[in-house]
N, C-alpha and C positions, 0 to 999 in steps of 0.2 A: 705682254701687256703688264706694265705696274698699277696695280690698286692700291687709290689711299681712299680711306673712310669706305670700303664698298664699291665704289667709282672710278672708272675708267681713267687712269692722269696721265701719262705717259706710255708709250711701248715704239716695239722697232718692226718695220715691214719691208719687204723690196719690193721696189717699183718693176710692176711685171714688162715695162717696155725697154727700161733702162737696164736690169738687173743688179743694180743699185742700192745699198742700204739708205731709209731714209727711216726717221722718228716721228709718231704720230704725236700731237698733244692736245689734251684737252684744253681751250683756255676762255671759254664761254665767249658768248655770241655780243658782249658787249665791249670785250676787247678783239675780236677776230677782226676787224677793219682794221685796226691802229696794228695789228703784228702781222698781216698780210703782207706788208710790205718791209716786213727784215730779209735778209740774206738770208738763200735758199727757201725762204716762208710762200710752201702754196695751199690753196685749199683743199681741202680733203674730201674726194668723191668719188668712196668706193662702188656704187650703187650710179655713176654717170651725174649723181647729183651733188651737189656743194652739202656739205656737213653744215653749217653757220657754225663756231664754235668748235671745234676742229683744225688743225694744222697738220701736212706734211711739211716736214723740213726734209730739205734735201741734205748731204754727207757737206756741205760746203756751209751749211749753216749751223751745226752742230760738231765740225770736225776740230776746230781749240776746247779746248777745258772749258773756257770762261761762255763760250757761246750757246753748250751743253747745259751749263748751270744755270744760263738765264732764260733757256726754255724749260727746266725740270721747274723754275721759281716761280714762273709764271702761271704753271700748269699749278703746282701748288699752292700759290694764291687763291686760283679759282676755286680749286678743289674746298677750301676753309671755307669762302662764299656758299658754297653750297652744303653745304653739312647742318 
């Protein structure tokens, strides 16, 4: 897991069904609707329940550079919002 400000922004976990890398991201609960729906973007619910504000991305949504950068920037954004 990457900390910015103290807070949870970014990290990497494997899917225990797939055995697959995939990246968690913080990106608060008022964009989790609008990024739900990118490549590889599902919800995060490690506990069976939906996180709000939370993303798994799957290895297909982060596997270019440019796709990786636009979830670290996101997660970054929010990260500024809350601090």
């Amino acid at each position: 897991i990457f900390m910015v400000n103290d807070k949870m922004c970014v990290g990497l976990d494997i899917d225990k069904q797939t055995g697959q890398d995939r990246l968690m991201v913080r990106v608060g609960k008022a964009n989790h609707d609008q990024l739900i729906f990118q490549k590889g973007s599902k919800a995060m619910d490690f506990t069976g329940r939906v996180m709000r504000g939370f993303l798994f991305i799957d290895a297909e949504g982060f596997d270019l550079e440019e796709d990786l950068d636009f979830w670290i920037a996101k997660a970054l954004v929010f990260n500024r919002e809350i601090s």
